[in-house]
C-alpha positions as CSV (number, residue, x, y, z in Angstrom):
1,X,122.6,48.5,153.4
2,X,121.7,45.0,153.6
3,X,119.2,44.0,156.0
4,X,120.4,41.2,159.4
5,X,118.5,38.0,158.5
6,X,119.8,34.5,160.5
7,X,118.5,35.9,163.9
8,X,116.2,33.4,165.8
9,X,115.5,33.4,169.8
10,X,114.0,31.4,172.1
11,X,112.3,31.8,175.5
12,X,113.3,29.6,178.7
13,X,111.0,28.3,181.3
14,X,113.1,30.5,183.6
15,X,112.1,33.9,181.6
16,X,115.5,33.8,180.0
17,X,115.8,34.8,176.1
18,X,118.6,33.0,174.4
19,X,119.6,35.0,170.9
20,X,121.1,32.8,168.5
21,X,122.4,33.6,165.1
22,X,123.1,30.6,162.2
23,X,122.9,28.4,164.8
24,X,125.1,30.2,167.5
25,X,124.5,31.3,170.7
26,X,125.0,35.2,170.0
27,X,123.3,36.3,173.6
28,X,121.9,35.6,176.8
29,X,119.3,37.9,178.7
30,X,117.8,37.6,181.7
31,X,115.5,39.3,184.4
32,X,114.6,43.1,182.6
33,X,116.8,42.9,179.9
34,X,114.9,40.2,178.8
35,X,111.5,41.6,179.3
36,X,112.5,44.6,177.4
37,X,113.8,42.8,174.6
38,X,110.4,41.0,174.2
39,X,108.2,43.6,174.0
40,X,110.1,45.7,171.5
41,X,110.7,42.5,169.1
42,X,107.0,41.6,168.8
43,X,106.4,45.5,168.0
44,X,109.2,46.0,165.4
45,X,111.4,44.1,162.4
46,X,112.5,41.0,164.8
47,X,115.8,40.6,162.4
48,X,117.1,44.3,163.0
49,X,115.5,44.1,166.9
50,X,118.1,40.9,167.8
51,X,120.9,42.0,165.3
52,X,120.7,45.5,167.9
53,X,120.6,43.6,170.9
54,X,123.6,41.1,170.2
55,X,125.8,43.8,168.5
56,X,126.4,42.3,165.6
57,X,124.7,44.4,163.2
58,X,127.0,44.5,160.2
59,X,126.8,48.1,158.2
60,X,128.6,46.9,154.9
61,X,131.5,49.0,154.4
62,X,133.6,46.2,156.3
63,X,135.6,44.9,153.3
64,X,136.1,48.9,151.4
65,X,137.2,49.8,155.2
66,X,139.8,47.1,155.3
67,X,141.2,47.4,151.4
68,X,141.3,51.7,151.8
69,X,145.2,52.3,151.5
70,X,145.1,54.0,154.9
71,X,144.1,50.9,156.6
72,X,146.3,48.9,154.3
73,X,149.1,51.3,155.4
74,X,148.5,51.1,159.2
75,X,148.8,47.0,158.6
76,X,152.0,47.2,156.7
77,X,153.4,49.4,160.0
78,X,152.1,47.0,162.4
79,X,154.1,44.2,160.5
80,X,157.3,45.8,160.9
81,X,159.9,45.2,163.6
82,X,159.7,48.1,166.1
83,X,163.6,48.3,165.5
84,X,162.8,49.8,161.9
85,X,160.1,52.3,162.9
C-alpha cells in the first residue's frame, strides 16, 4: 500500500489548523478538534496523521475495484433506460 505524501498544514493565529493537500484546502479544524490533531501529528507519521484526518487516505485497489466485471456490470445497468430493465 502506497504511503499519503502531499499533506502540509498550517496553524492560524486564531488556533485554527488548515489541512491542505497539493495545494488544496482539504480541511478545516477548529477549537478541540484542532488541538487533538496537533498533538497526535507531532507524535506520529504527519503524512498518514492528515491523510486520517481529511478522509482522503487512498488504499490502492481503486482502479482493480472499478475494472472487476461486477462493477463494470452494475455501470452497464445503470446506463440503460429503466424501460428495458
Amino acid at each position: 500500500m502506497p504511503k499519503p505524501h502531499g499533506f502540509t498544514y498550517e496553524r492560524h493565529r486564531d488556533d485554527s489548523v488548515v489541512i491542505t493537500h497539493r495545494g488544496r484546502t482539504a480541511a478545516t479544524l477548529r477549537g478541540d478538534r484542532a488541538e487533538k490533531f496537533l498533538a497526535e501529528v507531532e507524535s506520529g507519521d504527519a503524512q498518514l496523521v492528515m491523510a486520517r484526518w481529511t478522509g482522503s487516505y487512498k488504499f490502492g485497489n481503486e482502479r482493480l475495484a472499478r475494472s472487476h466485471p461486477r462493477n463494470r456490470t452494475w455501470a452497464h445497468r445503470r446506463d440503460r433506460p429503466s424501460d428495458q430493465r
